[in-house]
PyMOL Python script that loads the backbone (N, CA, C, O; Angstrom):
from pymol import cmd

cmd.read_pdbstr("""\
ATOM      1  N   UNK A   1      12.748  11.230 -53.918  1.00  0.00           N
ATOM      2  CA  UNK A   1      13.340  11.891 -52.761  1.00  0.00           C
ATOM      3  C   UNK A   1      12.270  12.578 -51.907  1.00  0.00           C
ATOM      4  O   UNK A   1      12.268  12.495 -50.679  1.00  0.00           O
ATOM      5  N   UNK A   2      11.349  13.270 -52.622  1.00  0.00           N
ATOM      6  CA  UNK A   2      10.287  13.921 -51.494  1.00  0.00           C
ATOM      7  C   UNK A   2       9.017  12.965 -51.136  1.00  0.00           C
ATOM      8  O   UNK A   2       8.119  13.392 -50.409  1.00  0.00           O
ATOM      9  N   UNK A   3       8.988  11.690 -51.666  1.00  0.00           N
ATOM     10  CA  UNK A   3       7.917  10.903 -50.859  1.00  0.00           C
ATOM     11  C   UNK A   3       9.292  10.424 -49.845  1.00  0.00           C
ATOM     12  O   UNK A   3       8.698  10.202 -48.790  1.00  0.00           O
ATOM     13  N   UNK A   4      10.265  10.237 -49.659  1.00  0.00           N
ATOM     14  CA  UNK A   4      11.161   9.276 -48.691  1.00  0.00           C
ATOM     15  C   UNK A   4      11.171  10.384 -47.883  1.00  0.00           C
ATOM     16  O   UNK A   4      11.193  10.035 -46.703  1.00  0.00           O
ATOM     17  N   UNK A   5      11.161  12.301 -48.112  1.00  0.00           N
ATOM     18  CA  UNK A   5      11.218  12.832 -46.933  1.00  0.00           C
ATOM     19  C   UNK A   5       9.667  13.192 -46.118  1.00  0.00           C
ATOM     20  O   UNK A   5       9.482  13.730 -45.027  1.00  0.00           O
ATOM     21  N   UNK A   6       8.698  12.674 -47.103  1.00  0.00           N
ATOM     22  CA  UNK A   6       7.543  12.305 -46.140  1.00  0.00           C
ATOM     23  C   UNK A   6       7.181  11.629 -45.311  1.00  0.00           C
ATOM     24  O   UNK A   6       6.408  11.842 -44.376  1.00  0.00           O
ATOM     25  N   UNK A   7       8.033  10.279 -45.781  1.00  0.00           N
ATOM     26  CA  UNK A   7       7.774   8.818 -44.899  1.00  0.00           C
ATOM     27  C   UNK A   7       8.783   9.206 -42.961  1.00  0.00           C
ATOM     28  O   UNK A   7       8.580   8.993 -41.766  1.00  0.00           O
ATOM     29  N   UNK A   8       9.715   9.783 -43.758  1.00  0.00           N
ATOM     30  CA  UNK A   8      10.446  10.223 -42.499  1.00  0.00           C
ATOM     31  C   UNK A   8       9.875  11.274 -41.767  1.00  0.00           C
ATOM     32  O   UNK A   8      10.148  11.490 -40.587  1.00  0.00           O
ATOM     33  N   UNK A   9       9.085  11.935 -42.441  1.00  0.00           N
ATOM     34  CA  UNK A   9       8.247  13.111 -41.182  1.00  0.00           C
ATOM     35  C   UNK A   9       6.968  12.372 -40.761  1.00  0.00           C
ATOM     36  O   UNK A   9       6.564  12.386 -39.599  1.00  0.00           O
ATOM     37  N   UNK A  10       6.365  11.740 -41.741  1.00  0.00           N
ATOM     38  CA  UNK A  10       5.529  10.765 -41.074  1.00  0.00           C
ATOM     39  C   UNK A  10       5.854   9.320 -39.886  1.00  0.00           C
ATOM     40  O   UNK A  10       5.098   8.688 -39.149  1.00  0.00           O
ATOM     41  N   UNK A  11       7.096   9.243 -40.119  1.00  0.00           N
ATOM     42  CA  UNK A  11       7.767   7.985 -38.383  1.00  0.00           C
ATOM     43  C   UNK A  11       7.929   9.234 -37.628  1.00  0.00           C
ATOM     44  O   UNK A  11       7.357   9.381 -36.548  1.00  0.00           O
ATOM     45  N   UNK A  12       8.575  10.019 -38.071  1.00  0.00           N
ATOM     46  CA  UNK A  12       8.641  11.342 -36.808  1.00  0.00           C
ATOM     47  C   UNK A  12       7.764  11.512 -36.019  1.00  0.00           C
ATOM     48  O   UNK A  12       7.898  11.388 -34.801  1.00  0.00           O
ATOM     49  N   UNK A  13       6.544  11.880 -36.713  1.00  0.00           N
ATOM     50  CA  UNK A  13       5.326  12.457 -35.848  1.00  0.00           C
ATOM     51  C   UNK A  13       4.485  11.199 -35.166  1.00  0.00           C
ATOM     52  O   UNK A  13       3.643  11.251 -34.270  1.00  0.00           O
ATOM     53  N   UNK A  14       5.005  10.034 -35.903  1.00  0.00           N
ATOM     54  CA  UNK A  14       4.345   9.214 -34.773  1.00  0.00           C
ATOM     55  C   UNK A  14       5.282   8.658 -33.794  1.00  0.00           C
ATOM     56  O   UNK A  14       4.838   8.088 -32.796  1.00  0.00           O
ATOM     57  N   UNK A  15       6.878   8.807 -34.050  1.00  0.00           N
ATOM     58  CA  UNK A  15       7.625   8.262 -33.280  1.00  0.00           C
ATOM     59  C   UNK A  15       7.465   9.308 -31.717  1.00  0.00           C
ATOM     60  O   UNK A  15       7.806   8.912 -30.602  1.00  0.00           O
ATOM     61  N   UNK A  16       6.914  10.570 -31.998  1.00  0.00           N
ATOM     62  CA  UNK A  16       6.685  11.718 -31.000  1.00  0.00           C
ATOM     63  C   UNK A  16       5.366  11.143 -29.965  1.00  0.00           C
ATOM     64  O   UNK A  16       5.352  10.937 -28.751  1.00  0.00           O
ATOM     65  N   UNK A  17       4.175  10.971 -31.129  1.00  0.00           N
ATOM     66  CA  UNK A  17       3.063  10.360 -30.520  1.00  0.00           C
ATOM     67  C   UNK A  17       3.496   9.318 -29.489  1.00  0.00           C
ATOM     68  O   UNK A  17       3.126   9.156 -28.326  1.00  0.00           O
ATOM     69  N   UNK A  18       4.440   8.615 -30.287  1.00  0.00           N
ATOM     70  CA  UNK A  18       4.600   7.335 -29.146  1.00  0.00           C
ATOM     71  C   UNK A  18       5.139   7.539 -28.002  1.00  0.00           C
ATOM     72  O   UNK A  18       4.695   6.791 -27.131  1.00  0.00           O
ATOM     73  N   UNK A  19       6.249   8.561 -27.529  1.00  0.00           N
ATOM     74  CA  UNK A  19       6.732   8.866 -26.829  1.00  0.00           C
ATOM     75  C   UNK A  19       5.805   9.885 -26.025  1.00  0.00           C
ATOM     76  O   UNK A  19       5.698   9.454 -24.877  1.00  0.00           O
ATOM     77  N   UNK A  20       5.405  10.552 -26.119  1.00  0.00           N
ATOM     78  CA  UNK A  20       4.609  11.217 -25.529  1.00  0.00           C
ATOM     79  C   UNK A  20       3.216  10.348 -24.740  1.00  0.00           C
ATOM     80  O   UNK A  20       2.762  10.599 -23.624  1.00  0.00           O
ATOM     81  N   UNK A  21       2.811   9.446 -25.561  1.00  0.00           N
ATOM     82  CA  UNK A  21       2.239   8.328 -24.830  1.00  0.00           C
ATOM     83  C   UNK A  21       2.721   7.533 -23.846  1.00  0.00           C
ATOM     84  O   UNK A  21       1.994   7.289 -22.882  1.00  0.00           O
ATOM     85  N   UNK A  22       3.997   7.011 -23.924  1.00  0.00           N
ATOM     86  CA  UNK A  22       4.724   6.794 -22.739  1.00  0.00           C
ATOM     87  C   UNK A  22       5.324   7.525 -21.800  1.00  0.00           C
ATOM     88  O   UNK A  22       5.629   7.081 -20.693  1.00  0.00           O
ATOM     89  N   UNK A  23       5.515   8.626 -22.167  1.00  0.00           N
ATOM     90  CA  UNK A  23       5.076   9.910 -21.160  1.00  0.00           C
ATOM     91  C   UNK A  23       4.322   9.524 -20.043  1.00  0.00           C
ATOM     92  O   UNK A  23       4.438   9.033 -18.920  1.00  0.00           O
ATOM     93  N   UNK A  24       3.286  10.071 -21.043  1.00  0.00           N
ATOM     94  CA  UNK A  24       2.005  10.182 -19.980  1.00  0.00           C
ATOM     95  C   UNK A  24       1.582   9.464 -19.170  1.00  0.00           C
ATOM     96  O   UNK A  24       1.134   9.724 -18.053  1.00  0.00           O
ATOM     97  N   UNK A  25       1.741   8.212 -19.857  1.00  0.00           N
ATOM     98  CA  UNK A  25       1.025   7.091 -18.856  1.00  0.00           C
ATOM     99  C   UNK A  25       2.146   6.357 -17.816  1.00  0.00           C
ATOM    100  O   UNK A  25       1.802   5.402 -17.119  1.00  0.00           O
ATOM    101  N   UNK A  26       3.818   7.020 -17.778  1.00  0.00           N
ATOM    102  CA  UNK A  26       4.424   6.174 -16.901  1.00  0.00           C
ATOM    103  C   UNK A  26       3.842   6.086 -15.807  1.00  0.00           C
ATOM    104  O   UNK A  26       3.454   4.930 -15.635  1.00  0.00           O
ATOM    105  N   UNK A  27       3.458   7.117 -14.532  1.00  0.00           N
ATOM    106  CA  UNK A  27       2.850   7.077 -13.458  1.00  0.00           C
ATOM    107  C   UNK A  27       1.977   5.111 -13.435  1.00  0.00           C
ATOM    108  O   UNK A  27       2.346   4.185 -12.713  1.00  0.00           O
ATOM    109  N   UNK A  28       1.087   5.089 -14.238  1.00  0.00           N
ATOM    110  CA  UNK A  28       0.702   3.581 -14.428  1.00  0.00           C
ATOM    111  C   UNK A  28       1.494   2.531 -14.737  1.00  0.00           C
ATOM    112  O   UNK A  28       1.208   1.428 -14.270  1.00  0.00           O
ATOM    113  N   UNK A  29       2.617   2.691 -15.572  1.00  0.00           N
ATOM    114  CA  UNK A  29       3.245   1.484 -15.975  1.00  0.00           C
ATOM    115  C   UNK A  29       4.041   1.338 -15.016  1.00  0.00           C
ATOM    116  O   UNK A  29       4.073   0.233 -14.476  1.00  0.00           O
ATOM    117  N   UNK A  30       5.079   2.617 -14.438  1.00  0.00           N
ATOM    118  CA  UNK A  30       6.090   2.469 -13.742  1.00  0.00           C
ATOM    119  C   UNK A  30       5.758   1.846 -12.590  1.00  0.00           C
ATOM    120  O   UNK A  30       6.702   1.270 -12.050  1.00  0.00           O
ATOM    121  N   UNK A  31       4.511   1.766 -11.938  1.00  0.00           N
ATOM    122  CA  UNK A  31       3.809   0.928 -10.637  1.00  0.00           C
ATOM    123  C   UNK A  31       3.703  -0.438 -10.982  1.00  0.00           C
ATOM    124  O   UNK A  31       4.013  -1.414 -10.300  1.00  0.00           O
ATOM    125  N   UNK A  32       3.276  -0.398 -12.009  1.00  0.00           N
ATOM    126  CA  UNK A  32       2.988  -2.064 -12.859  1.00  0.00           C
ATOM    127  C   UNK A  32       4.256  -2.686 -12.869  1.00  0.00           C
ATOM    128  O   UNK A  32       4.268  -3.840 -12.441  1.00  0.00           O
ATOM    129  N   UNK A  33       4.974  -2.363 -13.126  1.00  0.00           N
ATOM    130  CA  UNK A  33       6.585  -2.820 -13.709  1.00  0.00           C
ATOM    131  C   UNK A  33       7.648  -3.052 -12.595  1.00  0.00           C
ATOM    132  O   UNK A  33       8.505  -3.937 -12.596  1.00  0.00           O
ATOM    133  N   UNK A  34       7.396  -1.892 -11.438  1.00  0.00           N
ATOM    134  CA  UNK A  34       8.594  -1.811 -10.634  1.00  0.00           C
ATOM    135  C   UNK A  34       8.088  -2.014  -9.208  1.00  0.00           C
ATOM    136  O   UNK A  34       8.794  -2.165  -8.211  1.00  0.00           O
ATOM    137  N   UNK A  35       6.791  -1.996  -9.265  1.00  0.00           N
ATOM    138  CA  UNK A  35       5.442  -2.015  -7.853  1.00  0.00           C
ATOM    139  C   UNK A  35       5.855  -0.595  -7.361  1.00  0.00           C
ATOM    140  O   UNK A  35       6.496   0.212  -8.033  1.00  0.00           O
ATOM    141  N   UNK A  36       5.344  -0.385  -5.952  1.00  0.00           N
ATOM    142  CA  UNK A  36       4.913   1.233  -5.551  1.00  0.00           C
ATOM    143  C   UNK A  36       6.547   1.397  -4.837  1.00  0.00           C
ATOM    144  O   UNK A  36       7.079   0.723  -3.954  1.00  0.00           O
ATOM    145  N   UNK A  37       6.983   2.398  -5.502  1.00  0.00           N
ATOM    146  CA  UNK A  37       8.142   3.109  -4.477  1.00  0.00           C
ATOM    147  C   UNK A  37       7.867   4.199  -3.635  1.00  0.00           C
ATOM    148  O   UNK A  37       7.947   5.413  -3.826  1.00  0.00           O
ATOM    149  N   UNK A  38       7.457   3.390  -2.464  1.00  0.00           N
ATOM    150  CA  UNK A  38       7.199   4.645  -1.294  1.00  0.00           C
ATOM    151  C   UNK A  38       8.011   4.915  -0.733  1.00  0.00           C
ATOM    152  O   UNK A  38       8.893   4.072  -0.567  1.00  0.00           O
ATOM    153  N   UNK A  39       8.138   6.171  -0.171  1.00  0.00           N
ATOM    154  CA  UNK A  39       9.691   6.929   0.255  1.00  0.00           C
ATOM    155  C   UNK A  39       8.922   6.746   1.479  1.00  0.00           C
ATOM    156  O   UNK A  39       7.712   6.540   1.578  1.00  0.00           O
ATOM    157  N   UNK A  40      10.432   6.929   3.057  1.00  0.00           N
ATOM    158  CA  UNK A  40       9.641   7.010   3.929  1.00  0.00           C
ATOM    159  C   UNK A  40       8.645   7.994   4.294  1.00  0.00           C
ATOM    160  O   UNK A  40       7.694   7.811   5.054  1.00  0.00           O
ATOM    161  N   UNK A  41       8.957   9.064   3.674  1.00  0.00           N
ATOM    162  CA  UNK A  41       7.403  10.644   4.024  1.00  0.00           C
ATOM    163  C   UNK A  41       6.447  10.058   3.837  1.00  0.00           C
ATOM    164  O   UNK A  41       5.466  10.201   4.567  1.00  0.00           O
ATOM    165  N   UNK A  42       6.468   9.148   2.697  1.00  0.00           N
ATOM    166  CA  UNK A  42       5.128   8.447   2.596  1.00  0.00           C
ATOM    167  C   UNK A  42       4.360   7.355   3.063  1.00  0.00           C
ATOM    168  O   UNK A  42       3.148   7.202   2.910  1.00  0.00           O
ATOM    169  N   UNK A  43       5.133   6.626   3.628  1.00  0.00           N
ATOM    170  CA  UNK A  43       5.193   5.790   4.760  1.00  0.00           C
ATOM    171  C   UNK A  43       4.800   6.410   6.041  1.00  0.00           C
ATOM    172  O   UNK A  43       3.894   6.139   6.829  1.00  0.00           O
ATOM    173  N   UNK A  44       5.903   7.496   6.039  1.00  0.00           N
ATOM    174  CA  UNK A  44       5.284   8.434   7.627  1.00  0.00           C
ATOM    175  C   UNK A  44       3.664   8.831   7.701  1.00  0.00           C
ATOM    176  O   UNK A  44       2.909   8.729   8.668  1.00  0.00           O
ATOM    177  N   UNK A  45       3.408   9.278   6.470  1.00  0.00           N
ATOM    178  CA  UNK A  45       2.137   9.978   6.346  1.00  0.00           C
ATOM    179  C   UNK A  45       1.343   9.011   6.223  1.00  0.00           C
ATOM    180  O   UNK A  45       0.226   9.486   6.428  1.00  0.00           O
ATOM    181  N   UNK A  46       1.261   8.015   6.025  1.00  0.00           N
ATOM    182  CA  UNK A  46       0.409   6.575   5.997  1.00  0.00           C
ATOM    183  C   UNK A  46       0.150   6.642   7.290  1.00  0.00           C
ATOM    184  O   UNK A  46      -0.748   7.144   7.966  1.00  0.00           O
ATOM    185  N   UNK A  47       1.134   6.025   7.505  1.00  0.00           N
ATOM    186  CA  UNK A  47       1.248   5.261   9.160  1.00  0.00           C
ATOM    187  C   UNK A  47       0.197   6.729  10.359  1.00  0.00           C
ATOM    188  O   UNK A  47      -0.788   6.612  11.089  1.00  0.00           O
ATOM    189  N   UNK A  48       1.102   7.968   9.986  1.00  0.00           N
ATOM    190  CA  UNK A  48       0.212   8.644  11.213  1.00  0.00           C
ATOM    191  C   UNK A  48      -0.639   9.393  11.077  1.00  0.00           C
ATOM    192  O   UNK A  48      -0.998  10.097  12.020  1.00  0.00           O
ATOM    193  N   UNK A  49      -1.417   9.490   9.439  1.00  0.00           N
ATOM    194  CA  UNK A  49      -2.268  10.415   9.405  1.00  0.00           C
ATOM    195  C   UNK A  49      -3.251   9.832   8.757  1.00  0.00           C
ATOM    196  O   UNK A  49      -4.310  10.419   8.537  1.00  0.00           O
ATOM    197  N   UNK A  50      -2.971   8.406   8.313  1.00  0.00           N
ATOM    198  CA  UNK A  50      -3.915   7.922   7.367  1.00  0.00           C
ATOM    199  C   UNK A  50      -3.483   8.157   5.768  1.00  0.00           C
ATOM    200  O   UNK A  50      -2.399   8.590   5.377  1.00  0.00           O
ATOM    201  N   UNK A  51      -4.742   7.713   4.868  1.00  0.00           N
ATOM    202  CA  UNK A  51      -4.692   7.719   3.749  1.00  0.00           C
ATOM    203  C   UNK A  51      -4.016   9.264   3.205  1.00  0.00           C
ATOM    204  O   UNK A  51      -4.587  10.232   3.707  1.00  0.00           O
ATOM    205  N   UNK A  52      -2.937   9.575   2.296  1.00  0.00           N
ATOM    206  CA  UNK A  52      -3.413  10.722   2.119  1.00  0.00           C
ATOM    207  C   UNK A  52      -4.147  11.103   0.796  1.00  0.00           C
ATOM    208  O   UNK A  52      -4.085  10.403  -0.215  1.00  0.00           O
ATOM    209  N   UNK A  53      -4.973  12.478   0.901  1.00  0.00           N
ATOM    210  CA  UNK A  53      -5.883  12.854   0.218  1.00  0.00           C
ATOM    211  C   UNK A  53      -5.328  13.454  -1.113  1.00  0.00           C
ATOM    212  O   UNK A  53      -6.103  13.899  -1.960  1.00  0.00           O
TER     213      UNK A  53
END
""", "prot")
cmd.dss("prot")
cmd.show_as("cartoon", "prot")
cmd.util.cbc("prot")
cmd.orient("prot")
């Protein structure tokens, strides 16, 4: 019983890791996956001010 409640805190803490990894990195995937969702502000700010910084 207490190695089976190790194995389960051990998927825990990496099932966290994993999620937290996909966290972090959506900004990258979600562009990869769905391409760029530019709202028009961002469009506006393209178009009349240039790149923004």
């Amino acid at each position: 019983m207490v190695e089976m409640l190790r194995e389960v805190r051990t998927a825990m803490i990496w099932a966290a890791f994993a999620l937290g990894l996909v966290f972090a990195t959506r900004p990258v995937w979600s562009y990869l996956l769905f391409g760029p969702s530019l709202t028009l502000e961002d469009l506006l700010s393209l178009r009349c001010f240039g790149l923004p910084t």
